[in-house]
VORO-616790 format. One record per residue (C-alpha): residue number from 1; x, y, z. Coordinates in Angstrom, 3 decimals, decimal comma, padded with zeros to 6 digits. Layout:
REM residues N
R    n         u         v         w
R  NUM         X         Y         Z
...
END
This chain:
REM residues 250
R    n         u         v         w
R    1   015,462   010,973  -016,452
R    2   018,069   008,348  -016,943
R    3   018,982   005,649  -015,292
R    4   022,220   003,982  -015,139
R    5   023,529   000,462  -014,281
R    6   027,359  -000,191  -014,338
R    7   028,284  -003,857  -015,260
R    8   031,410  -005,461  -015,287
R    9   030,025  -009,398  -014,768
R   10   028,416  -009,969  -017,860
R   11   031,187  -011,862  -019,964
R   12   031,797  -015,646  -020,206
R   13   035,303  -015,253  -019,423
R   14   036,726  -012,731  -017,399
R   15   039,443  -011,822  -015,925
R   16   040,809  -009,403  -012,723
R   17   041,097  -005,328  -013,981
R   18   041,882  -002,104  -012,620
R   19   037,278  -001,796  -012,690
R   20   037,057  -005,154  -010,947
R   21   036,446  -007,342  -014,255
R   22   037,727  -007,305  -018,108
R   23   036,387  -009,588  -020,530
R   24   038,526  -011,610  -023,369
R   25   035,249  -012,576  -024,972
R   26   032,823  -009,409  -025,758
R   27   029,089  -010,590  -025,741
R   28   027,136  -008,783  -023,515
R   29   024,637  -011,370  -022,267
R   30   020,345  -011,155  -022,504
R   31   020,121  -012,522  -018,871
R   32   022,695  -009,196  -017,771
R   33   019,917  -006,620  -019,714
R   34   017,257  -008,602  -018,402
R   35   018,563  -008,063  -015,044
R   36   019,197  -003,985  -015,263
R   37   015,723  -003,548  -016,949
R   38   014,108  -005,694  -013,950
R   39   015,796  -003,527  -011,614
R   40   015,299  -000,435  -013,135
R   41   011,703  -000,810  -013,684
R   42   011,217  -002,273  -009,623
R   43   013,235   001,145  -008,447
R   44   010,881   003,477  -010,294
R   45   007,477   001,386  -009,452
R   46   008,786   001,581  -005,488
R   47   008,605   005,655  -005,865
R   48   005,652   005,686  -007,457
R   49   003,441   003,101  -005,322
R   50   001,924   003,684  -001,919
R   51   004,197   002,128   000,605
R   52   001,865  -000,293   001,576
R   53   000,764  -001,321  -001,541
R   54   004,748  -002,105  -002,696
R   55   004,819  -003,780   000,457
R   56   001,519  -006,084  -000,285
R   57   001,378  -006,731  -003,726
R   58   003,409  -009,684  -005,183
R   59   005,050  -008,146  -008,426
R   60   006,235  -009,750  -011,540
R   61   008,411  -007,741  -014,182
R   62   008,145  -009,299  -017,325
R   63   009,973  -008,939  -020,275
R   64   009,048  -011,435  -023,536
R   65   011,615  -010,796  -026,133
R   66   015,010  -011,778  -023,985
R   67   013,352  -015,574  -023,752
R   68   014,217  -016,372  -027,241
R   69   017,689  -014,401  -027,263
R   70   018,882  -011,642  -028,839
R   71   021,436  -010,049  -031,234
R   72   023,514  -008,173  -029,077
R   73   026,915  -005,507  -029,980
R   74   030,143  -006,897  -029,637
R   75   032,323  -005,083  -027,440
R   76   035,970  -004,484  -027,478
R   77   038,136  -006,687  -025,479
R   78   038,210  -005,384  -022,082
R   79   035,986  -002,665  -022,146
R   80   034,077  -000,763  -019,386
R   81   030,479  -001,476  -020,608
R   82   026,809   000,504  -018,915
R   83   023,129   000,018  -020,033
R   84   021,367   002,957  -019,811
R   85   017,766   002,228  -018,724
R   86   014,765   004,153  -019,279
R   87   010,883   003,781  -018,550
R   88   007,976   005,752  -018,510
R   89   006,723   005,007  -014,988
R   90   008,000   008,189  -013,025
R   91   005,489   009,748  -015,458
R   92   002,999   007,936  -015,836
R   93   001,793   004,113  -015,230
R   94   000,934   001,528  -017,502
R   95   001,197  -003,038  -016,939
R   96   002,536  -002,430  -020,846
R   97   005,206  -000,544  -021,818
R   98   008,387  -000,356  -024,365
R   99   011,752   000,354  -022,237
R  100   014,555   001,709  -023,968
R  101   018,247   000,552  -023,249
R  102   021,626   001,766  -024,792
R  103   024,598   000,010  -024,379
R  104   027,918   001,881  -024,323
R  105   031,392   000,319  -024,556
R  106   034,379   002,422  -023,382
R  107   031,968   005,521  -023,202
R  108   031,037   005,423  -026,865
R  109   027,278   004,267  -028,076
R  110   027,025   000,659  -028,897
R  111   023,864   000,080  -029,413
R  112   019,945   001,660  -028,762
R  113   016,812  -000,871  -028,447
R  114   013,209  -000,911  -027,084
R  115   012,306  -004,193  -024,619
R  116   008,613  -004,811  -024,122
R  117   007,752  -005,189  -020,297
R  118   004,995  -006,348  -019,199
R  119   004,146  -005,804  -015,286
R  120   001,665  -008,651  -013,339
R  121   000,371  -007,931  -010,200
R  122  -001,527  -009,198  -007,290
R  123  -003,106  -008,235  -004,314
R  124  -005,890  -008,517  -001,862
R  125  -008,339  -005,823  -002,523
R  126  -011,637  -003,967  -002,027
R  127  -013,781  -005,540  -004,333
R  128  -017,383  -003,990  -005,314
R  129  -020,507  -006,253  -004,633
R  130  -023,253  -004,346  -004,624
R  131  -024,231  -001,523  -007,295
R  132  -023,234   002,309  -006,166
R  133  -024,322   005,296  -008,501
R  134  -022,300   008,108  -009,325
R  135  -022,546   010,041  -006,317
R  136  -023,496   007,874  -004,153
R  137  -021,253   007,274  -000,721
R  138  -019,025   004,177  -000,297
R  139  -020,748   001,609   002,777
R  140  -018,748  -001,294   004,356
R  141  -021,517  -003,195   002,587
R  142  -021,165  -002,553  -001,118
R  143  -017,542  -004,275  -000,850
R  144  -016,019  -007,616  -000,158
R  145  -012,340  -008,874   000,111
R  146  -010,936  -010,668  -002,445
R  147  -007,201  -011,445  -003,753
R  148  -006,975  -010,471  -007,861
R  149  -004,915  -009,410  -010,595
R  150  -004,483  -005,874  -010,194
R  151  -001,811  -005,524  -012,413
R  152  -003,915  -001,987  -014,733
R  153  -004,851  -000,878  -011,422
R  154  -001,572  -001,209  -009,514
R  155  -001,088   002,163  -008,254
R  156  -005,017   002,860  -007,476
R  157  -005,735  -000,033  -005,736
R  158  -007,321   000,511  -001,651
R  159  -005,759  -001,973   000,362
R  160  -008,423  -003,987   002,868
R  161  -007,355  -003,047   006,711
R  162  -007,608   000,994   005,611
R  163  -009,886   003,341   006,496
R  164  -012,737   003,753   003,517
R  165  -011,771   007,305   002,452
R  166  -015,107   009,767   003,110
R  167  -015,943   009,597  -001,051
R  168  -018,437   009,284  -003,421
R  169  -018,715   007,256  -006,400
R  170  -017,059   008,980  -009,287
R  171  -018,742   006,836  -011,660
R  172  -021,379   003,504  -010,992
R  173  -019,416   000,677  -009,760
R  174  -020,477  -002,115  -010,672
R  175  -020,317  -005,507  -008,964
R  176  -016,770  -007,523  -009,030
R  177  -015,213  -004,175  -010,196
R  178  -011,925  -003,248  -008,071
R  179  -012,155  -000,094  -005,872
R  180  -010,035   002,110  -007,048
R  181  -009,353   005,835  -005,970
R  182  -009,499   007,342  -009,298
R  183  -013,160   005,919  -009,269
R  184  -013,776   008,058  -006,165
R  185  -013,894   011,786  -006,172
R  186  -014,599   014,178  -002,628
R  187  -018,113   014,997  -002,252
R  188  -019,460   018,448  -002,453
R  189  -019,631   020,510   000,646
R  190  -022,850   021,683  -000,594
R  191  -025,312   019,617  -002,570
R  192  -027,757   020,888  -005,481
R  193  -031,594   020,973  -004,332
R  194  -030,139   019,815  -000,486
R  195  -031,203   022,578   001,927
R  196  -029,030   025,386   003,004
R  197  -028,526   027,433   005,628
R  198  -028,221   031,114   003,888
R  199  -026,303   033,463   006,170
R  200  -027,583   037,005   005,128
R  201  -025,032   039,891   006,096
R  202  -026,469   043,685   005,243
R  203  -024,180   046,606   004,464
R  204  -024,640   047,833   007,935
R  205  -023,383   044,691   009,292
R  206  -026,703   043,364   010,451
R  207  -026,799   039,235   009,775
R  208  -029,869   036,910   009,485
R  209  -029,920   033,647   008,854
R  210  -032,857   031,911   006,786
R  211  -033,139   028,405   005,446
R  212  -033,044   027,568   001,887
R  213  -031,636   025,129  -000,972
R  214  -028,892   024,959  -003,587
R  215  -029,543   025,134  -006,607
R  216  -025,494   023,752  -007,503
R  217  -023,188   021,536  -005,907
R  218  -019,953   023,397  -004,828
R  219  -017,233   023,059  -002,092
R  220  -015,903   025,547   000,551
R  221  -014,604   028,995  -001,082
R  222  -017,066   028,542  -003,750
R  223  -019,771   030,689  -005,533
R  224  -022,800   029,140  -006,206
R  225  -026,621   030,035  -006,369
R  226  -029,431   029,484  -003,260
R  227  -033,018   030,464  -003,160
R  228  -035,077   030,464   000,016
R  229  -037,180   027,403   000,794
R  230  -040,201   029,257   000,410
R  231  -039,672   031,518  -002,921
R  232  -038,829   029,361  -005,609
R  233  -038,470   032,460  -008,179
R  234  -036,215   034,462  -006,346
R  235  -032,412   033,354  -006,584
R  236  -029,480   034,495  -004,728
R  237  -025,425   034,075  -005,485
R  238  -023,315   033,496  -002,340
R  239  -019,805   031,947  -000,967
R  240  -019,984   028,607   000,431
R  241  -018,167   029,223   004,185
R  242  -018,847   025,412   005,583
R  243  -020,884   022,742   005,122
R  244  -024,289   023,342   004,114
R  245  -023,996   027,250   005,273
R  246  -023,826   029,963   002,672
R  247  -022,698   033,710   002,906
R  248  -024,746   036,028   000,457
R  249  -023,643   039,727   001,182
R  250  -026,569   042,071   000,486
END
């Protein structure tokens, strides 16, 4: 979705209007367009982030190409110019991306460019520093604080002073890698080969309950397949109906 940024300040000599400002000169400055596309891009990162994370992190918006100047529309003498901002961050994030801004003078299209932005961040984070295999729970021990450039993990980053979230590793983490939470995924409610508690109901109504193991990992709701501890041949498929406990209907 659009964005737009009305500006009536941008000229280097203005006079008072019925819009607040009207320009005799019509060069819309690269410092004014710098300015929108900073603010445009800060809006959309702030409803994308974690509150405490926009509140933590010192952000930098960068954008290369306006240091060295650039060709900008001339406008006609008094006109009502807006930039019309656009990013790709209510979608999807990236530290490198190509924002797009048109320029309109008295409601008619001007011009249509892409700025390169470039976003730096950093923040003190969980840091790994000892290995953890996929799978494997997160300890207090495997991390450490430190402050680093976070700027590719921005919106995934766990801030220190949280709670660990009750995870596994999605993937081996290696040492001086950042925790993030795309790394970590929920872990099964039911493990394969962990043992089981198989709750056996009969069509009369009549319920036993033996002990066995899974033979898949699943999560509550789910269908997987059990045997009993001591008849490794013999399979059964029930519904996982909490942890470790699983309903087979005979």
């Amino acid at each position: 979705m659009k964005r737009f940024i009305l500006l009536c300040f941008v000229f280097p000599a203005l006079i008072a209007g019925p819009c607040g400002m009207q320009a005799e000169a019509a060069t819309l400055s690269p410092e004014a367009i710098q300015q929108a596309v900073q603010t445009q891009v800060m809006q959309d990162l702030k409803s994308q982030l974690p509150p405490a994370v926009w509140k933590t992190a010192q952000i930098q918006v960068q954008i290369p190409s306006l240091k060295s100047g650039r060709v900008l529309p001339d406008i006609p003498e008094g006109a009502s110019i807006r930039l019309h901002v656009q990013t790709t961050l209510p979608t999807a994030y990236s530290d490198s991306f190509v924002a797009r801004v048109q320029v309109e003078g008295n409601q008619q299209k001007r011009a249509e460019f892409g700025l390169p932005v470039r976003i730096q961040a950093v923040c003190p984070v969980w840091v790994v520093q000892s290995p953890v295999s996929a799978g494997h729970r997160i300890q207090a021990g495997d991390l450490t604080v430190n402050t680093m450039d976070v700027s590719r993990q921005l919106p995934y980053v766990i801030l220190p002073g949280t709670a660990l979230p009750e995870k596994v590793a999605r993937m081996t983490l290696v040492p001086g890698s950042i925790l993030e939470t795309r790394k970590l995924s929920t872990p099964p409610d039911v493990r394969y080969n962990e043992p089981v508690q198989m709750v056996m109901q009969g069509a009369a109504g009549m319920v036993i309950s033996v002990p066995g193991v899974a033979l898949e990992n699943g999560f509550v709701g789910d269908t997987i397949r059990v045997r009993q501890d001591r008849f490794q041949r013999k399979y059964y498929t029930g519904k996982i109906i909490e942890q470790h406990q699983v309903l087979i209907e005979l």
